[in-house]
N, C-alpha and C positions, 0 to 999 in steps of 0.2 A: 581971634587967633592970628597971631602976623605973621609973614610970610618967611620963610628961613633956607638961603641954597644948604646945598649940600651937605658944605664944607662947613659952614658954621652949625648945623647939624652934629654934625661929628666933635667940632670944638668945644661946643657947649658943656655937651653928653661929659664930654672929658672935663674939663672947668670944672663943672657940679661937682663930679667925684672926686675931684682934686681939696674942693673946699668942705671934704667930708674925711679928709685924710688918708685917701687913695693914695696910690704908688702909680703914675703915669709909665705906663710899659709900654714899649713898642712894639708893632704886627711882629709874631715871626711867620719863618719862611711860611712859603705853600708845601714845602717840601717836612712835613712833619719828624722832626728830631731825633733820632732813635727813638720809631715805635714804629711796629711792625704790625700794627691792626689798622693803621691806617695809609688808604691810596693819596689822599691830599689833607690839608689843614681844611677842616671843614666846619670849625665853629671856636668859640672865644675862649672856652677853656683850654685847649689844647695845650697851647702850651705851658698852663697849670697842672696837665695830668697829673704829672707825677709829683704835685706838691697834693693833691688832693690824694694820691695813692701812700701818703709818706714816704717816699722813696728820695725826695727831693727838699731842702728846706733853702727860706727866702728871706732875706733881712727886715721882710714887710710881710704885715699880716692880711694888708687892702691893697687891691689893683683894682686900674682900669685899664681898659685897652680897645684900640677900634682895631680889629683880627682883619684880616683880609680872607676868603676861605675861599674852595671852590670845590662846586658839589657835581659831577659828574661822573660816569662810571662805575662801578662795583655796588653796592645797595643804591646809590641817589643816582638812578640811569635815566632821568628823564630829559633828554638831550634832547629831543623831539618835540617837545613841547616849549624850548625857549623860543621865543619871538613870535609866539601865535596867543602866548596868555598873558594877562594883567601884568605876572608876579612871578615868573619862572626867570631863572637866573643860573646858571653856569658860574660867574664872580660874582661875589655880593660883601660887603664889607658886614661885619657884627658886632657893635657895640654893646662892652660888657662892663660890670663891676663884679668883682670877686673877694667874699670874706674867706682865709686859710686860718679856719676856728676859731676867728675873732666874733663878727657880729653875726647873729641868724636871722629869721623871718621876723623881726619886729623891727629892726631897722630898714632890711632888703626891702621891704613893703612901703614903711614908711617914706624911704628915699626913693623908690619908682615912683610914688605918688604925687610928691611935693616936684620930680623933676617932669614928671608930666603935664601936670595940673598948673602949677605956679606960674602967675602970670611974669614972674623975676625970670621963669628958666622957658620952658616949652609953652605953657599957656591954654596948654587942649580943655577945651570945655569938657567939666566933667559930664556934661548927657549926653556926650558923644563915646564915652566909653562906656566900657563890659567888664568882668574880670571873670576868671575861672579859678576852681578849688577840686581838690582831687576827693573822688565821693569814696574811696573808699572801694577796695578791690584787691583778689587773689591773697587774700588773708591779711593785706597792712589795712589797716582801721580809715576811716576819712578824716582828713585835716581840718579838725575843727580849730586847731591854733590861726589858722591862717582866712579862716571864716572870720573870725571873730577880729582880726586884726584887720582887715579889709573896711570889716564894718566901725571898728573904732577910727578908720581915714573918713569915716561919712558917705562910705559907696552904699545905698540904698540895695538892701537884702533881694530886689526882683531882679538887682544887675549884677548877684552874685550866680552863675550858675555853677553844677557838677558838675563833672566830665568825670570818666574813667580811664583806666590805667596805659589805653591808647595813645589818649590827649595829654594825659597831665599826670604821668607818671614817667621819670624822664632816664635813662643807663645811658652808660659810656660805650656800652657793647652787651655782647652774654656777658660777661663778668666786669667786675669794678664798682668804681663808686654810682650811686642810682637815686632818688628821692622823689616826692612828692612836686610837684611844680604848680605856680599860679600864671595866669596867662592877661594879658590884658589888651586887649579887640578894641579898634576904632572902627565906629561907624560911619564910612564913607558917604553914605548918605542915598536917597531914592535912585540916583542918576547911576549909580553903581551896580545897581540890582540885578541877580541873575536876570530874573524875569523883568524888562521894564512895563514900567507901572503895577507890580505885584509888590505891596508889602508885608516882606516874610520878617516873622520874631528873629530875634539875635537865635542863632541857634543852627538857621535853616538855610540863610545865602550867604555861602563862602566868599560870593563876590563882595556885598556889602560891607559887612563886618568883617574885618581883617586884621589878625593875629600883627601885634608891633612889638610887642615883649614880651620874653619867658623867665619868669623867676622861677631857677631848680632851687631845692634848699635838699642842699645833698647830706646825705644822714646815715645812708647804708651805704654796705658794699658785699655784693654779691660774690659768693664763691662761684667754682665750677661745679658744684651739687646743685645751684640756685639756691642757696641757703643765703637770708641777709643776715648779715651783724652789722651793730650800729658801730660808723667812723667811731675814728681816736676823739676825733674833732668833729660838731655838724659845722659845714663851710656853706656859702654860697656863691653860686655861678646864672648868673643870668644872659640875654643873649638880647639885643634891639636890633632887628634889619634898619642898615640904614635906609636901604633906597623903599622901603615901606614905608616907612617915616617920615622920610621927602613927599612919598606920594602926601599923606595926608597934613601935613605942614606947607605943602604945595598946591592942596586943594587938585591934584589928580584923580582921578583913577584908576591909573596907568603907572606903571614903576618907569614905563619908558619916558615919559612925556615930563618928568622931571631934569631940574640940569645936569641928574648925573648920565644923561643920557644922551639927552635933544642936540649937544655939540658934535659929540659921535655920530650919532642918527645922520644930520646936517655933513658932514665929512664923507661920510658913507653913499651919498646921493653925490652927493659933488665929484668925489670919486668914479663911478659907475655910472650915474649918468648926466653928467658935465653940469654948466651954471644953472641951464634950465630943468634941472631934475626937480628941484623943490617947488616948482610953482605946479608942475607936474602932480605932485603928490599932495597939493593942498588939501585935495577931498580925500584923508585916509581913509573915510568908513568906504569909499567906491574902489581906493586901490588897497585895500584888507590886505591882500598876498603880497602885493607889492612892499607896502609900508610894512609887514613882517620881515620880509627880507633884509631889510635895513635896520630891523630890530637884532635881528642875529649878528648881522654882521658887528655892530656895536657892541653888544653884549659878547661878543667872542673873541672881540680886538684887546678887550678889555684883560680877558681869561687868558690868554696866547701871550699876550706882555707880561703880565705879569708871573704866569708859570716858565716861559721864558727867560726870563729876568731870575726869578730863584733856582737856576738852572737846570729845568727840564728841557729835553732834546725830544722833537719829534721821531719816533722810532716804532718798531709792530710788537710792542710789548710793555706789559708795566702802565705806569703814566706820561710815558712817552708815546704808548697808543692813543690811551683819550684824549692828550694834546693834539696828536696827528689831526685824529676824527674831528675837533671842533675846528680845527683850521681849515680841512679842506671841505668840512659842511659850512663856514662861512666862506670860501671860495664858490662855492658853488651857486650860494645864493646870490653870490656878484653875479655869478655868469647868466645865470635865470633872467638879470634884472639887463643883460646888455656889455657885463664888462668882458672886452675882448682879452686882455693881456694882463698882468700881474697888479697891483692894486691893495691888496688886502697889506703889505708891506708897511703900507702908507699911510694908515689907521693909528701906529706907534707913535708918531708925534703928535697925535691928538692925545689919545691917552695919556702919553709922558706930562702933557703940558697940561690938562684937565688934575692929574695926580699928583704931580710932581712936590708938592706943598705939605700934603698927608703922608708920601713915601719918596722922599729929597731920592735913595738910591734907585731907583729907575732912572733920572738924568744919566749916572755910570753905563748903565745896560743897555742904553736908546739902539747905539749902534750897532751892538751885538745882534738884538734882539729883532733888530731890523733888517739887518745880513741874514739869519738864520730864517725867517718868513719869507724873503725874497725868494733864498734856495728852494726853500717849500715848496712855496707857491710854483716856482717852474717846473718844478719836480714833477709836479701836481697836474700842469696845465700838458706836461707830454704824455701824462699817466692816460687824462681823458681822451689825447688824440686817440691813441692806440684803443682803447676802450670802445671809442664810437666805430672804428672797425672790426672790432669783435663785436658788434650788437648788428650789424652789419654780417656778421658770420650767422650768428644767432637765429636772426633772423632767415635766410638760406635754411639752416637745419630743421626749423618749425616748419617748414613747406616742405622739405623732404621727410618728414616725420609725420607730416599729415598725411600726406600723398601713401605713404607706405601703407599707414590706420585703415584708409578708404579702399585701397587696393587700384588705387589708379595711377595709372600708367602717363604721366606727364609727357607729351614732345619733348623732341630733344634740345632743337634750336640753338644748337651749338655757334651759329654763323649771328647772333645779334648780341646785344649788350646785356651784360649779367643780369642789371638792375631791370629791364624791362624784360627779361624770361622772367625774372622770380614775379613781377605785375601779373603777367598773363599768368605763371601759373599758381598764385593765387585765386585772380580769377576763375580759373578751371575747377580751383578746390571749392570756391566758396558755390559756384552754378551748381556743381553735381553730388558734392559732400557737405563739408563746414569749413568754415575761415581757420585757419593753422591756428594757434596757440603757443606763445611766447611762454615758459615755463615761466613759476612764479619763483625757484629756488633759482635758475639760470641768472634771470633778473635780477635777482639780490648779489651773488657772484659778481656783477659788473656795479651793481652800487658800492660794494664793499671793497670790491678791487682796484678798480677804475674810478670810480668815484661818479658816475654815473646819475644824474639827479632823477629821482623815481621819476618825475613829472614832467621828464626830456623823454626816459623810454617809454611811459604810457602815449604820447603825443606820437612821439616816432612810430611806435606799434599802429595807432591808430587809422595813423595818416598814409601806410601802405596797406592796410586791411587785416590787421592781426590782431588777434585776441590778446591783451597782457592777463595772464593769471595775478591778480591782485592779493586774492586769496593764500595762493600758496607765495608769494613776496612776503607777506606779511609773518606767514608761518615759519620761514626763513630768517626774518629778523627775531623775533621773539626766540627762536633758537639760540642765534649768536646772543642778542641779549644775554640769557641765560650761562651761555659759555663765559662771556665776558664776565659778569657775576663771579662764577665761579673760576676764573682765571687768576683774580686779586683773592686768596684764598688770607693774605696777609698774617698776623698770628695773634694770640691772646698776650694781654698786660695786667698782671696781678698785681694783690699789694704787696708792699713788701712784706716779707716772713716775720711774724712777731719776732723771730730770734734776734733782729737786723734791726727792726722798725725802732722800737725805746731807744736805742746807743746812743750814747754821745756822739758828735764828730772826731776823727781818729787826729791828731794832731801830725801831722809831716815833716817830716826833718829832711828828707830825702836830697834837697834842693843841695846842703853845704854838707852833708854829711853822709858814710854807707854803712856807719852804724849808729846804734842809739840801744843803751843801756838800761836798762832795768823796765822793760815794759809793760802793763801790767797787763792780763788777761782778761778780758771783759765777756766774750763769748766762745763757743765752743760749738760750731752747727757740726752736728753729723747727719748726712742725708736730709738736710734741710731741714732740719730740729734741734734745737739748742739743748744740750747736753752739760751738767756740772762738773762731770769728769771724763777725760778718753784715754784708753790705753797703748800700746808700742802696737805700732801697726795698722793703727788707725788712720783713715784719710777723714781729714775734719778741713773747716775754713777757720780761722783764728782769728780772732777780732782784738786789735790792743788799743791800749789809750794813748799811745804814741808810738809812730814810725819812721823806719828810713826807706820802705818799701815805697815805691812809686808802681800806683795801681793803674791798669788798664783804662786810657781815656784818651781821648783830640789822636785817636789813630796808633798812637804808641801802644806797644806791652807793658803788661807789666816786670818787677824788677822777677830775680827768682834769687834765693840765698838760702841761708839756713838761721834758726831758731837757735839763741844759747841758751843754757842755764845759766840761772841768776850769780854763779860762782863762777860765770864766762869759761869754765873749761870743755861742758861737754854740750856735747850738740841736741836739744831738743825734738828738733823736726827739722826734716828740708821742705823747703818751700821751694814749689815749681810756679807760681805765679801770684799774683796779687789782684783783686778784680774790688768795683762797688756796690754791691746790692743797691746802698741805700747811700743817696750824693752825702761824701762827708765821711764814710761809715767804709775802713778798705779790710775787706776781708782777704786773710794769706792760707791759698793753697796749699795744704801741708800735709805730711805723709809723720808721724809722729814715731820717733824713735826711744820717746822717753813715755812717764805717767804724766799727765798736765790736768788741771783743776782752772775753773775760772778765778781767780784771785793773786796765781802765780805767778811771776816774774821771769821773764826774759829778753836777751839782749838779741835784737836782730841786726845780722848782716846779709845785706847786699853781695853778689856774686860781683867785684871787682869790673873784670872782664866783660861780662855781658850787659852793665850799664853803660861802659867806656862803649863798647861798639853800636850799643844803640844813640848813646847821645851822640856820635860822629853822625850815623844816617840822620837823625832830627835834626839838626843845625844844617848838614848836607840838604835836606827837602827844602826849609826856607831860603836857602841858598838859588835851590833848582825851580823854585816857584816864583822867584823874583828873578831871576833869570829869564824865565819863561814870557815871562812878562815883556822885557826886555826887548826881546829877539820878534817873536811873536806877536806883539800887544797886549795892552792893556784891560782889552775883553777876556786874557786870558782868567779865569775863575778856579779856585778848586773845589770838586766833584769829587773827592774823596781821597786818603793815603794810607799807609801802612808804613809804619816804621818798628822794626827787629833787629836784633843784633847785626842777620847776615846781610839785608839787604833793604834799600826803602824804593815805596811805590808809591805814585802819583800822579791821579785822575783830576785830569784839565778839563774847559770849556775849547773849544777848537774845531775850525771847520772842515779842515781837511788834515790830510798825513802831514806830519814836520820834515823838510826834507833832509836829504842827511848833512847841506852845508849849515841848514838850522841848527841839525843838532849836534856841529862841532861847533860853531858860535857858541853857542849855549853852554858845550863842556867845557871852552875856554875858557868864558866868561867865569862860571863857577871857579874853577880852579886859580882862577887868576887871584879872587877874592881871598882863595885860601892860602895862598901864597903869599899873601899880602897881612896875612895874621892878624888880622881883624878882632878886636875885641868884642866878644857877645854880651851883651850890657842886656839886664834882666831887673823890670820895675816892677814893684809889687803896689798893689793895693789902688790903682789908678782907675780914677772913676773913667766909666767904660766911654761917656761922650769926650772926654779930654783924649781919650787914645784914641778915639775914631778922627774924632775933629781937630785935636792939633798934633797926633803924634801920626795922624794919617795909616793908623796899623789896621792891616789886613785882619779881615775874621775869617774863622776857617770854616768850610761847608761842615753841615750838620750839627757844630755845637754849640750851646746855650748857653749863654752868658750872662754873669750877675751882673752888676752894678758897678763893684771893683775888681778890675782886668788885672791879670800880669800879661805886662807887655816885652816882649825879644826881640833886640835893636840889635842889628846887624853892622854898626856904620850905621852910612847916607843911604846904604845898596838896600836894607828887608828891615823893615819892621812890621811885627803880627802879634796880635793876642794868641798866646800859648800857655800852656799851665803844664808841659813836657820838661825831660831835662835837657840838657843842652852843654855841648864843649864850652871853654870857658876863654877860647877864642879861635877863628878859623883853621887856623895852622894844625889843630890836635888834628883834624878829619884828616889830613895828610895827602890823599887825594880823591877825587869820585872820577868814578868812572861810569858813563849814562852807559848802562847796555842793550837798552831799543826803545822800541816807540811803537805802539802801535792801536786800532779802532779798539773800545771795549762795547760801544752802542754809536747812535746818527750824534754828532755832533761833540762826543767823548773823545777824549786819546788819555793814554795811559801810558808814563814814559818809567820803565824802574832802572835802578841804580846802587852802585856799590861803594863805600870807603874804604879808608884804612887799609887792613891785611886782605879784606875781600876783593877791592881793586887791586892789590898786589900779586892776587893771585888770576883773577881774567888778564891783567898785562901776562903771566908767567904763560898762560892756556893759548893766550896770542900768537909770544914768540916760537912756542913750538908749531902753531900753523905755519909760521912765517918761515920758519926754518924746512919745514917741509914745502911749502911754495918755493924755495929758495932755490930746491932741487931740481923744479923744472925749470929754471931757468935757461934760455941759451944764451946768456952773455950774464956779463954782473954786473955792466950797465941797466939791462930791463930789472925793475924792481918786482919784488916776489907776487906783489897781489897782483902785479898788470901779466905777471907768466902762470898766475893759478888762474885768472878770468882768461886769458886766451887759451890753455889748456881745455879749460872744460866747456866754454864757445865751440870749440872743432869737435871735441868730443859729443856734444850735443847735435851739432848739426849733423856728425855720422851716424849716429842713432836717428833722427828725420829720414837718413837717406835711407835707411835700413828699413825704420818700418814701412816704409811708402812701396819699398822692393817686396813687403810683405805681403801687405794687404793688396800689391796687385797681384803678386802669386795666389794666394787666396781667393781674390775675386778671378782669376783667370782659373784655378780647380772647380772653384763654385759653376762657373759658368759650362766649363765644359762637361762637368758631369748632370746635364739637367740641357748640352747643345741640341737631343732632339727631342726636345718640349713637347713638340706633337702628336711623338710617338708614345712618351710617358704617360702622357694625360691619359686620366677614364674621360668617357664620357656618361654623362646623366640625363638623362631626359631631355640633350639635345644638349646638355651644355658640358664645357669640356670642364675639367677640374683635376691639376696638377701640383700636387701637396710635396715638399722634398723637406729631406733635415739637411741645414746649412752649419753644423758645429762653430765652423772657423770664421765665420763673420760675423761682425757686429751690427748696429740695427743702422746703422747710417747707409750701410755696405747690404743689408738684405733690401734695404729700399730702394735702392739701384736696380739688386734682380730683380727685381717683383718689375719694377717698371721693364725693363728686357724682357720679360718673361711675359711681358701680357701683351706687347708688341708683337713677340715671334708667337703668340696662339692666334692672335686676330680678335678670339672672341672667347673668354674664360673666366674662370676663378684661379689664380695662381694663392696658395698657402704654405711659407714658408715656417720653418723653426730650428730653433737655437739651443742649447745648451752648453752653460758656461759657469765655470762657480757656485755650483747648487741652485743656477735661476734658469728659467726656461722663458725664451723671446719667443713672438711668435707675431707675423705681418702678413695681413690678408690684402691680397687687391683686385679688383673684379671690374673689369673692361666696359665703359662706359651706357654702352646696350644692353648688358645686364642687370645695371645697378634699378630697374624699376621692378625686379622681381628675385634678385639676390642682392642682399645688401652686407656689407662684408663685414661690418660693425658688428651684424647679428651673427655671420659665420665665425669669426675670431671667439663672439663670447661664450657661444657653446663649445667650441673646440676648447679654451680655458679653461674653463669646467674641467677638464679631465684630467688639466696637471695642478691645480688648485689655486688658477687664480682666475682674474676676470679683466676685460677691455674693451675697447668700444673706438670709434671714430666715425667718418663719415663713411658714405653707398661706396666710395671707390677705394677708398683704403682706410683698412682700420688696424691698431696694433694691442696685444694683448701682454701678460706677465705672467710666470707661476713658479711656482714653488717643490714640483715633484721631477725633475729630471727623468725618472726613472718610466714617465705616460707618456714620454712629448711620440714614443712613435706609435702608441697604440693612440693619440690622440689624431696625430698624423692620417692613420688611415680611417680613422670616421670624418675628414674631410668631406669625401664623395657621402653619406650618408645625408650630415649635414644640408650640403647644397640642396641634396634632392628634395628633403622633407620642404627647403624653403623655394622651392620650386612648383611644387604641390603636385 
């Protein structure tokens, strides 16, 4: 078996199926396409879904494709486990071939075998493989077709085994396409073995035998009942890890220890800990933890680039969260290893340069991608400072938490160093009771938050004398697990509706014309059932064999118009919009004012108006997106848009806010174009690498492209693949006016905009500001906006001066009704306790009294409370000689209790919230009760 990198791994795969009549396709995004069941591209089909759902159809009946995917987050959560196993992986590339109802399981079989086996392609001795067959389960029969074809390749009947509908029963989700699957296992050999020196059957070590192809032969497609009916089409999808592949074509048995690894691995040491880290780490099996660390880091530099690159932003939401998480869990395992300062940044041009050959667009995104981890990572490294002083705090509360439990009364020792009181009185705890206890949910709180690595605070706990609860850290994560799960709740993709699925493709005219004549009826859905006749009043979708409607797609609406009789006098239906169930297939929203039959004839027209106004915003966006570019840079990306009549919208890649002399450049620039009346030149039919590669045209986020592109040339200024309408040269848009800018997520901006009559009318909205600024002017020299900003300047700052006059009147009624403390206070079993209602001040302003308040007692519980806006505040603070036998956290939470809420803090002040206005004074006078009971 000869030895094979990576990369000609991948080539190969591809070649073979090439010379089998495959369609060479290239990875799409990570960011999966319009579908909303999935949080990332996470295997090779994807972006065939909807060729295998009929929704979508494809010039080619065979692809290949090496998919890029990334499995982390939502069902595939096992982050935790990359860099400590063989085969765990975050990115992993999936080499596939796919038949769309061309060939089934006689070929699928026959071509895994010949390119596995064949000493011309892969070369794997056959007695190093296995294969599986599905035995038959939950009422579908066992695949004896695919038995019987395994063994017509010569695989010996003791290397076929069953499996059931776990293993080798394969769905898209709860619903969709699903089928029986064959699998096919190399064995790594003795050295691989779970147990070494134990030889288990194929069957029994996952470690030895290891899963490198999966043949689905997809056949059904499951409803929302779980009912299967069998495809229009059986198609096939199968899946080859590359880096499993490499291991055993590499003679590993390690996916790291291959070269899609060892380069990064090697950078990752070099990185963290300078030239002599690798000789360091010669003996992996003695640095196990170590050389894990380096494992993650590689394996996440990998994930972070290239989710980066397809324009995810790190952010606390979505897949902008799992991005976060794997980033700052490979930060951390820099810092474990030694690295003092940012680093992980610098893992990008390994990657880029290790990929850049399989994925040429990562070279574009280096910089971007490498700005945007920098910021991270700093973000990240002030995150942990702050973190390591709340564990620091944490710590503090677990000693006064134990001390309370025990009933012991700690010195005070107010006159030495925080850190050597909490020594001793640990010591105190641990001589006469038990060592405090580091909560186990606390703990996770600063991993989750802070970033905190478990194996800094179990070490830190340790190393002053405190118990880490492991137990409940654990029970903690498994929670959040579980939320995270269920946070990507994402949604179902069905097949398309028989109504929809058969059609032809609807023919477009849309582009040169806004009507089109005699069109014939082809379908009739009412409530998503295809109907032969509808009558007046009916809402149906109208399906014709030719249109001038322009349906909903690349972010545009669709057109809206109305429906004629074939005698063009009277109006059939109006149409409120156009949309595609099925790519190719545009179905017209329509409210029927006549009788219609599938077979009849009408003329549609377009709403004049409301396509003029939207093709101005569309040729306006490529206008503002090449602009963007301009001003900004060329890491600028688009992240999503919206183009309608009255306004268009557009989601950039960006690091910070555009400042406002950006975004008059930017408006200039645009209008200048448009005043320059630029011809919009629109080419049809251009194969897609000729528009990328010589006409240099931009693609747009989220849409998926055939083979032949229409491309929209601006001039020298924008060219992009677009399949939108478009003015028919700059000048019609008349002018844009950008009306703001601003965050939509970490690393997003969102800038929208107006043309035509719409900017006519924000200038119209302007000038009467301006006319009213006009009026405060005091000369006609100061211009209007410099006399409305200094107006409402002075105006503001009298308002500062006012409240500050408030809130000290306030605080001076507060103070004096409450000036003899001493007198007011009960006393309780020796201890004083003075409870007041403070209405008028806020909680910044009660924390003030309370500290006054506990100064002029000497020695007390001071309980204050609020009422304001249907909330009730409430601040406990209790004078430093009482805190080892009142602690105010506990006094605030039973006092809570009685307006219906709950709080907590530390022995000398704690703050509470509720919900009843109507108890804070009978909660008020159970103050003195309270103290007493916790007095004893």
């Amino acid at each position: 078996m000869q030895y094979r990198s990576g990369s000609d791994i991948r080539e190969t795969f591809l070649k073979f199926f090439e010379t089998k009549g495959h369609r060479r396709v290239h990875s799409s995004s990570l960011v999966p396409a319009n579908d909303p069941t999935l949080l990332f591209t996470n295997a090779g089909m994807n972006q065939f879904k909807d060729v295998f759902l009929g929704l979508e159809y494809r010039d080619y009946a065979r692809a290949t494709s090496s998919q890029k995917c990334v499995r982390a987050g939502g069902k595939h959560n096992d982050l935790e486990n990359v860099g400590f196993t063989r085969r765990h992986h975050t990115f992993f590339e999936m080499l596939g071939n796919f038949s769309f109802g061309d060939y089934f399981k006689k070929d699928a079989i026959a071509y895994a075998w010949e390119l596995v086996t064949s000493p011309e392609w892969f070369g794997i001795p056959k007695e190093k493989l296995y294969v599986t067959i599905f035995k038959g389960e939950n009422g579908v029969p066992r695949d004896e077709e695919a038995y019987e074809l395994w063994r017509a390749q010569g695989v010996p009947a003791e290397r076929i085994h069953e499996c059931g509908a776990k293993d080798n029963f394969w769905q898209m989700g709860d619903t969709g396409p699903c089928g029986p699957c064959s699998e096919i296992f190399y064995d790594m050999g003795m050295e691989a073995a779970e147990a070494p020196g134990v030889d288990k059957p194929f069957g029994e070590d996952e470690s030895r035998y290891v899963e490198i192809w999966n043949l689905v032969f997809m056949q059904f497609d499951r409803d929302a009942q779980g009912e299967l009916h069998l495809l229009p089409k059986p198609s096939i999808d199968t899946g080859m890890g590359l880096e499993r592949t490499a291991a055993a074509l590499q003679a590993k048995d390690n996916n790291f220890d291959t070269d899609l690894f060892t380069s990064l691995i090697d950078a990752a040491v070099a990185l963290v800990m300078g030239p002599s880290g690798k000789t360091e780490l010669a003996d992996s099996t003695a640095n196990a933890p170590v050389a894990a660390s380096f494992r993650v880091i590689a394996d996440h530099a990998r994930t972070a680039t290239f989710l980066i690159a397809d324009g995810v932003q790190p952010s606390n939401e979505g897949r902008g969260y799992v991005l976060r998480k794997i980033i700052r869990r490979a930060i951390r395992h820099g810092r474990i290893q030694g690295a003092k300062g940012p680093f992980f940044y610098c893992m990008v041009k390994h990657v880029v340069e290790l990929m850049k050959n399989a994925y040429p667009e990562l070279q574009d995104s280096r910089e971007r991608v490498q700005k945007t981890l920098f910021d991270e990572e700093e973000r990240f490294l002030r995150t942990v400072e702050l973190g390591s002083e709340k564990l620091e705090q944490e710590f503090s509360a677990a000693v006064e938490a134990a001390a309370t439990q025990s009933g012991i009364v700690l010195p005070k020792n107010d006159d030495i160093d925080p850190l050597v009181k909490r020594s001793l009185d640990i010591g105190v705890l641990q001589k006469y009771a038990k060592a405090p206890i580091f909560p186990g949910d606390r703990a996770f709180h600063l991993y989750e938050t802070y970033g905190l690595p478990l194996d800094f605070m179990v070490d830190a706990a340790r190393d002053v004398g405190i118990e880490f609860d492991l137990t409940g850290f654990e029970k903690a994560r498994a929670e959040e697990q579980a939320r995270a799960r269920a946070s990507w709740k994402g949604g179902t993709k069905q097949s398309a509706s028989p109504a929809f699925r058969d059609l032809p493709k609807t023919l477009f005219e849309g582009y040169r014309q806004l009507r089109s004549d005699g069109c014939e009826v082809l379908a009739i859905v009412k409530d998503g059932v295809g109907v032969p006749v509808a009558a007046p009043g009916d809402v149906v979708e109208l399906v014709l064999d030719h249109t001038s409607f322009y349906a909903d797609s690349g972010g545009q609406v669709g057109d809206t118009g109305w429906h004629y009789s074939d005698d063009h006098n009277s109006v059939v239906a109006d149409v409120s919009g156009c949309t595609k169930p099925v790519q190719g297939v545009f179905a017209h929203k329509a409210i029927l004012r006549q009788p219609l039959a599938i077979g009849d004839k009408v003329d549609t027209v377009v709403d004049a108006d409301y396509r003029s106004a939207t093709r101005r915003n569309h040729t306006g966006t490529h206008l503002l997106h090449a602009a963007l570019r301009e001003v900004l840079g060329t890491h600028v990306k688009q992240a999503g848009s919206l183009v309608d009549p009255t306004r268009l919208r557009f989601d950039f890649s960006h690091f910070t806010s555009v400042a406002d002399e950006e975004l008059q450049d930017i408006e200039d620039l645009i209008n200048k174009e448009v005043l320059n009346n630029i011809r919009v030149e629109t080419l049809e039919d251009v194969p897609i690498d000729v528009a990328i590669n010589e006409y240099h045209a931009m693609a747009l986020f989220g849409e998926k492209y055939g083979e032949k592109v229409r491309v929209v040339k601006i001039g020298d200024f924008s060219t992009e693949l677009c399949g939108g309408t478009h003015t028919g040269a700059t000048g019609e848009i008349g002018v844009v006016k950008l009306l703001g800018e601003g965050s939509i997520s970490s690393g997003v901006r969102r800038v929208e905009a107006v043309t035509g009559l719409g900017a006519l009318n924000e200038f119209r909205r302007d000038y009467e500001v301006a006319q009213l600024a006009a009026q405060l002017s005091p000369n006609a020299e100061t211009a209007p906006a410099e006399a409305l900003r200094s107006r409402l300047s002075a105006q503001e700052e009298e308002l500062k001066k006012l409240r500050r006059e408030l809130d000290q009147a306030r605080m001076k009624s507060a103070s004096a009704s409450v000036s003899n403390a001493g007198e007011q206070a009960v006393e309780v079993k020796g201890v004083k306790v003075l409870a007041q209602r403070v209405d008028a001040l806020d909680r910044g302003q009660m924390r003030t009294l309370v500290d006054n308040l506990r100064n002029k007692l000497g020695s007390g519980v001071v309980v204050l409370g609020s009422a304001q806006d249907g909330k009730v505040a409430l601040i406990v603070g209790v004078t430093k000689d009482l805190t080892g036998k009142v602690q105010a956290g506990k006094v605030v939470g039973e006092i809570a209790k009685l307006v219906g809420g709950s709080g907590g803090g530390r022995a000398d002040m704690a703050e509470a919230g509720g919900k009843d206005p109507s108890q804070l004074d009978a909660a008020l006078k159970r103050a003195a009760d309270v103290v007493s009971a916790l007095v004893g």
